[in-house]
RODO-2510 file (C-alpha; in nm, 4 decimals, decimal comma):
residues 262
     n   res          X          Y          Z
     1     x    -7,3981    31,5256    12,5209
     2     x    -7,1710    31,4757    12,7693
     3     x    -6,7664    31,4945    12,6095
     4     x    -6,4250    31,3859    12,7464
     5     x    -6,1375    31,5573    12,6424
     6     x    -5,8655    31,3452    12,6838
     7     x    -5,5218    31,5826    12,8037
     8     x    -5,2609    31,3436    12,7258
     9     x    -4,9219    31,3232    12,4730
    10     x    -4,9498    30,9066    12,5401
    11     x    -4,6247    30,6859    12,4714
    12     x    -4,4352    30,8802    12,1694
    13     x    -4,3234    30,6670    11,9405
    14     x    -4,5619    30,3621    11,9966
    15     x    -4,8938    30,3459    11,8346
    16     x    -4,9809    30,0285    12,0884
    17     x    -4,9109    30,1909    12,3842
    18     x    -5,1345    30,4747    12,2957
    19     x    -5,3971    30,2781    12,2312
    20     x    -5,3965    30,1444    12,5883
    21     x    -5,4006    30,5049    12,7120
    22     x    -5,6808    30,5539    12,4768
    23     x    -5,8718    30,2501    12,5724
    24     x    -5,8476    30,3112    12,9799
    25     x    -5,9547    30,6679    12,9213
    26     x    -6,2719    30,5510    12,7548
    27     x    -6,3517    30,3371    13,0602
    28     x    -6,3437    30,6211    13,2555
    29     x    -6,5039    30,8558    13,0425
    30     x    -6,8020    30,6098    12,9566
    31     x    -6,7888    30,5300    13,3445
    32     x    -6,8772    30,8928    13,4145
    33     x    -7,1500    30,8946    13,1325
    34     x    -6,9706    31,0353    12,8435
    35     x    -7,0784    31,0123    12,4940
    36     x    -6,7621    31,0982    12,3491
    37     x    -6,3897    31,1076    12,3911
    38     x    -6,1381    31,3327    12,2127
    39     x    -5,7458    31,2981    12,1871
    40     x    -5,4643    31,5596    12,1324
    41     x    -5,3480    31,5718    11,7786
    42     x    -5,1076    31,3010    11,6341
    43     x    -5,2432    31,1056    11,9972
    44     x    -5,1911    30,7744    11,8346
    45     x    -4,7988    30,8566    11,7134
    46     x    -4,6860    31,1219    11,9085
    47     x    -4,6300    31,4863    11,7453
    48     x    -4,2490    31,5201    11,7782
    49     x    -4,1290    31,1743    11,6603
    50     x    -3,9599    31,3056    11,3261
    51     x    -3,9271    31,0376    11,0409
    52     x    -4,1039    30,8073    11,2870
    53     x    -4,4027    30,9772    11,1182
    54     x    -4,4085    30,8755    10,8052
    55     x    -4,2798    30,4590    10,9299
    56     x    -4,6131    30,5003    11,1628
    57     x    -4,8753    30,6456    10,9188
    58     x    -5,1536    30,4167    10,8402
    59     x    -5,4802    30,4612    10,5747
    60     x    -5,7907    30,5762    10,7912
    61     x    -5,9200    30,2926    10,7438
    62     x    -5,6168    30,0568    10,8539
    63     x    -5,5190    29,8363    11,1597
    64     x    -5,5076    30,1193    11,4031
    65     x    -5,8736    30,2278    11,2924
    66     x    -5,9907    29,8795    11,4068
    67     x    -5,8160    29,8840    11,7096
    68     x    -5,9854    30,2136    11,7876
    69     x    -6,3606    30,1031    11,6826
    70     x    -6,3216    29,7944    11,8763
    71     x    -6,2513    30,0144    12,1484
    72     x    -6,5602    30,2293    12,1166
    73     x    -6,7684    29,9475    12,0882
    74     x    -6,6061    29,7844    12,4483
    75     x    -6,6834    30,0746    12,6465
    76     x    -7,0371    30,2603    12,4248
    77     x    -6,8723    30,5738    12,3250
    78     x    -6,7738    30,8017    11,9825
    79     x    -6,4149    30,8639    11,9850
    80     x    -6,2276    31,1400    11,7696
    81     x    -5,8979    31,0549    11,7694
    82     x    -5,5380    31,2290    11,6329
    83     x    -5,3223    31,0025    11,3820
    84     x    -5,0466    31,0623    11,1017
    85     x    -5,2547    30,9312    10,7440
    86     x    -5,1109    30,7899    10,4899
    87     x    -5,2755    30,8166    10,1648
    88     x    -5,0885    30,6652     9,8747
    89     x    -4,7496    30,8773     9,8780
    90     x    -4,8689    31,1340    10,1167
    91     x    -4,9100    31,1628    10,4560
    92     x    -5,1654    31,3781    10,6438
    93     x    -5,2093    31,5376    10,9985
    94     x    -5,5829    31,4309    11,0448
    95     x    -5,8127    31,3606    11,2477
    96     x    -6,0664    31,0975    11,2634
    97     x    -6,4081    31,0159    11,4511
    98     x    -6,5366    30,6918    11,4827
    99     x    -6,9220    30,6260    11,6313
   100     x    -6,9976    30,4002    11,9483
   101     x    -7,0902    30,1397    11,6951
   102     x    -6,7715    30,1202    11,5330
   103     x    -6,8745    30,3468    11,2099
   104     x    -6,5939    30,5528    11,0809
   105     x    -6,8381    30,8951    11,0712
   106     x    -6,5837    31,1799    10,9330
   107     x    -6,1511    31,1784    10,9031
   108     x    -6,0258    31,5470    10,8543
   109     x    -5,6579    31,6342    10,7184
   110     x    -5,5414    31,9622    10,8444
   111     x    -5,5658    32,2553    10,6356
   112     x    -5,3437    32,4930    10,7855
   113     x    -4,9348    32,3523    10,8857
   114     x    -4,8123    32,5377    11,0954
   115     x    -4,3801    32,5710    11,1181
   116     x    -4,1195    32,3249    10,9209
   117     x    -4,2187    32,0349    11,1183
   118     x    -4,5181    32,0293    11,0290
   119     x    -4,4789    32,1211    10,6185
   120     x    -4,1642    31,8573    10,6085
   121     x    -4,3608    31,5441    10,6997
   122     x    -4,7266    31,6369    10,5842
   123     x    -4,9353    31,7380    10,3062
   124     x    -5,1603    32,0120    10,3737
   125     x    -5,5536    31,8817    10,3248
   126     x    -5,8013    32,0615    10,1219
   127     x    -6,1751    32,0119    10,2763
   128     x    -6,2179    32,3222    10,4824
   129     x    -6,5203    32,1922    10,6742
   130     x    -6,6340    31,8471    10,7592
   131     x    -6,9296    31,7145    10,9597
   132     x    -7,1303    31,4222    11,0883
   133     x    -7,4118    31,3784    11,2790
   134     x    -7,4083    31,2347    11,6367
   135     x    -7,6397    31,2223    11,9120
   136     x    -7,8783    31,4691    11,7538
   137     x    -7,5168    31,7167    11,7496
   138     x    -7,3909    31,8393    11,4714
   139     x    -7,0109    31,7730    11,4903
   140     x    -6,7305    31,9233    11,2796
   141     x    -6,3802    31,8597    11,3012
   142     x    -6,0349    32,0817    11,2572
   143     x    -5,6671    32,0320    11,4349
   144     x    -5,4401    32,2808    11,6336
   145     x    -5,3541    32,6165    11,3870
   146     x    -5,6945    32,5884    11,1805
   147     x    -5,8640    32,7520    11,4623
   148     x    -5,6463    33,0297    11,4821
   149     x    -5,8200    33,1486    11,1259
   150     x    -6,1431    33,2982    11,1801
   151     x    -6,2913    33,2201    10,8394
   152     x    -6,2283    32,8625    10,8989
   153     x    -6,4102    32,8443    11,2471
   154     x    -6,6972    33,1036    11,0500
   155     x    -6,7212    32,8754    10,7606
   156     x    -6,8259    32,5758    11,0416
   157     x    -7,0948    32,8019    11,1480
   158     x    -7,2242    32,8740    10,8641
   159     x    -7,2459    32,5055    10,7514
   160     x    -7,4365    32,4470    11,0982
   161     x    -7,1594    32,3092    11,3340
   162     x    -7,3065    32,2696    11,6795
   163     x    -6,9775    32,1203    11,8899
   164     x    -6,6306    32,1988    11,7040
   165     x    -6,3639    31,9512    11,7819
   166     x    -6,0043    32,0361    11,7820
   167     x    -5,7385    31,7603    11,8622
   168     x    -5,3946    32,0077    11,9060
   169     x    -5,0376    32,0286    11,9949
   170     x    -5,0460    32,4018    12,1387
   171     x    -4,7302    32,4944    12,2675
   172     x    -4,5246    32,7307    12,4837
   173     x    -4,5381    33,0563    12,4107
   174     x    -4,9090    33,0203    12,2595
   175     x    -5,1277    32,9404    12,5946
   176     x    -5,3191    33,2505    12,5103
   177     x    -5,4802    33,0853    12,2270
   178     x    -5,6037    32,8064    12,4743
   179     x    -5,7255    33,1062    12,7295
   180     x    -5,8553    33,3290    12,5187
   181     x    -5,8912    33,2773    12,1577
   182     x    -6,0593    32,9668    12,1785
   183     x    -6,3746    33,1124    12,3882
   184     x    -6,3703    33,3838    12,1805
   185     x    -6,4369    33,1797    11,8794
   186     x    -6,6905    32,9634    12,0201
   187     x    -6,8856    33,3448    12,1304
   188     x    -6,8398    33,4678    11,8018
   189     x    -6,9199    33,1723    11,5943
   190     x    -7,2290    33,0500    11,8719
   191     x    -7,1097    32,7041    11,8737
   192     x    -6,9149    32,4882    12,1108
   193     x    -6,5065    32,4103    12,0723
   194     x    -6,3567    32,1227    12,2334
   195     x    -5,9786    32,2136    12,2101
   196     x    -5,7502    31,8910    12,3696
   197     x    -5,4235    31,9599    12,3857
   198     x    -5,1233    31,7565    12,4400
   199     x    -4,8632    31,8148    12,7843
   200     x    -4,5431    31,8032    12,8799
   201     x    -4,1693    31,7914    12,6758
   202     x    -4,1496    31,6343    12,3019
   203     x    -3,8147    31,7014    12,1323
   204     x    -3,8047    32,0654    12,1164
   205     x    -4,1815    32,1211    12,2068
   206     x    -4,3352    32,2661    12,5592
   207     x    -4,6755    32,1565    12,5273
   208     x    -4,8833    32,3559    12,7605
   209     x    -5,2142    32,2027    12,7882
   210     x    -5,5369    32,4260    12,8913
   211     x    -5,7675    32,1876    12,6717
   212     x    -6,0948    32,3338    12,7318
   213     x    -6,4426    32,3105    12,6130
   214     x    -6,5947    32,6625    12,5466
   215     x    -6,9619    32,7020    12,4883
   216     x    -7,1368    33,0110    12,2891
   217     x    -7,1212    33,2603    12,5509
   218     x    -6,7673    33,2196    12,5171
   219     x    -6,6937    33,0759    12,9132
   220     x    -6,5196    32,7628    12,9311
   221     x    -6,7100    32,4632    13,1019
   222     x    -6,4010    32,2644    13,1542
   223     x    -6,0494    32,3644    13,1722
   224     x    -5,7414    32,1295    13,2444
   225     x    -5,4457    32,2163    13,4044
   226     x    -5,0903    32,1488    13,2689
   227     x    -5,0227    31,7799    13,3852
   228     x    -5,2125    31,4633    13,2267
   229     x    -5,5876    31,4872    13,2708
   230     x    -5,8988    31,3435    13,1729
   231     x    -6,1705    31,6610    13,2475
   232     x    -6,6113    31,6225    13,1272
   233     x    -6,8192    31,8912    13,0483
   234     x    -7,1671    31,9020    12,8826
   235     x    -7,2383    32,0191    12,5345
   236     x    -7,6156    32,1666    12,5712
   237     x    -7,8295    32,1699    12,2728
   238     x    -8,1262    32,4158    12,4327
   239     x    -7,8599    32,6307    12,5846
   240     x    -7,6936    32,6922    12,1892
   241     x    -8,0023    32,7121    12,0892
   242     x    -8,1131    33,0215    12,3074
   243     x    -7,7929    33,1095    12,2983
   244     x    -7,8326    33,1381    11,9159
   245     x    -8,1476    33,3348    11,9389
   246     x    -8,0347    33,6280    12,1730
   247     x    -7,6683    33,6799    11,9648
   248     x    -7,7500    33,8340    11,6820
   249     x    -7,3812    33,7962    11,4836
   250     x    -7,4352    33,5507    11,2516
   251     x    -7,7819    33,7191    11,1433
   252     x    -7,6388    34,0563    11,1425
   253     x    -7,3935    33,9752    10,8947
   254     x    -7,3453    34,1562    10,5510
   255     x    -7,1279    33,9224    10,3197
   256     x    -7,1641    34,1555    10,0235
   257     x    -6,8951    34,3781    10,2104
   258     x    -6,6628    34,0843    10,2645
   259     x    -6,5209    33,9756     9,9461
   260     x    -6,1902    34,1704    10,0203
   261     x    -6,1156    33,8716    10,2410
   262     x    -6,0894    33,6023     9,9251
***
C-alpha cells in the first residue's frame, strides 16, 4: 500500500486554508498511486495557535470531517488527518482516519501530553490502541509523544498493527527521535511507523521535520528533509510478513517477568 506522508504545518490559524493544502496534496499523492495520505498533528488548526484551539475544535464527526471525506472521495484515497476535538466540554489532540469512500474508520485522542501547552488546552484520551482495517493492512493510530513509550508502540503489536501512523509536532532539540527512535520501534515492534511531522517556526516551536516511514528492519523507506514536502514510500505486506518470521522478539517474549512495568 503505497502511503503519502504529508510534511507540512499548513495555514495556522485557518481550518479552510488547510484544507486546500490537504486537498492539493491528495491530488498529488493519488496522482502518484497512493492509497493513503497522512498529516502532521493538529494539521487542520495549527499546533501553536493558543486559545485559537479550543474556538477551532470541532466533534469528529463535524463540518471539517465532511470537508475532509469529500476530499477523499474527489481524489480515491484514505486520509488520516490531525485536528483539535471537541467532545462536549473537552477538547482532544486526536487524530482521525477517514476511508476513500468517505467512512470515518478510527479517531484517536492522544494519550500521552507532552509540556504545558499541551495539558492547558487538552484532555488526555484513554484508548491506548486503536485500529481499522484498510487495504488488507492493519492500521493503528497514535500522535507525536505516544511513540516515545515503548509499551504503547508494544501494545500495537501485540493487538496486530501492521502500519503505525503517527501525525506529530516533533521539535528542536528532539530530531533524534525522528532519526533514530522511530526505526528502532518499528525493528523492535516488526511493524511499519509512518511518523509526519510538521516544519518550520510556530510561536515558540522549531519544528524540525524528518517524517519518515520505517519498516520492520528498522531502515527508513522515505525520509523528508526540513522544508515542506510531500515524500511516498511502500508499506509491504510479504516483506512484514518474512520479516516477522526471521525476528524472533515478539515470540521470544516472557510476560510473566514483566509485571514490574504496571
Amino acid at each position: 500500500m503505497r502511503t503519502a506522508l504529508l510534511q507540512s504545518s499548513g495555514r495556522p490559524g485557518s481550518t479552510a486554508e488547510n484544507l486546500k493544502v490537504l486537498d492539493e496534496a491528495a491530488g498529488r499523492a493519488a496522482a502518484a498511486g497512493a492509497a493513503l495520505l497522512v498529516t502532521s498533528e493538529l494539521f487542520l488548526t495549527g499546533y501553536a495557535i493558543g486559545d485559537d484551539i479550543g474556538a477551532l475544535a470541532e466533534p469528529a464527526d463535524g463540518d471539517a470531517a465532511d470537508a475532509v471525506a469529500e476530499i477523499t472521495g474527489r481524489h480515491g484515497l484514505a486520509i488520516a488527518y490531525g485536528y483539535p476535538e471537541r467532545a462536549g466540554e473537552r477538547v482532544h489532540n486526536s487524530v482521525q482516519l477517514i476511508s476513500a469512500d468517505g467512512t470515518r474508520l478510527a479517531g484517536y485522542r492522544k494519550t500521552h501530553l507532552f509540556g504545558c501547552f499541551e495539558r492547558d488546552h487538552f484532555t488526555p484520551g484513554e484508548q491506548p490502541v486503536v485500529q481499522a482495517e484498510l487495504n488488507g493492512v492493519t492500521v493503528g493510530l497514535m500522535i507525536c509523544y505516544d511513540v516515545e513509550f515503548p509499551e504503547n508502540v508494544r501494545a500495537h503489536a501485540l493487538a496486530g498493527t501492521d502500519l503505525l501512523l503517527v501525525p506529530t509536532a516533533q521539535m528542536h532539540p528532539f530530531q533524534f527521535v525522528a532519526e533514530s527512535v522511530v526505526p528502532v520501534r518499528a525493528f523492535e515492534n516488526q511493524m511499519y511507523v509512518a511518523y509526519v511531522n510538521r516544519v518550520g517556526h510556530e510561536g515558540e516551536f522549531e519544528f524540525v521535520g524528518l517524517s519518515t516511514l520505517a519498516g520492520p528492519d528498522g531502515i527508513a523507506r522515505a525520509r523528508a528533509g526540513h522544508t515542506e514536502e510531500l515524500v511516498l514510500a511502500d508499506v509491504d505486506a510479504a516483506f512484514l510478513a518474512a520479516s516477522r518470521e526471521a525476528n524472533p522478539y515478539l515470540r521470544d517474549r516472557r510476560p510473566g517477568l514483566y509485571g514490574a512495568l504496571a
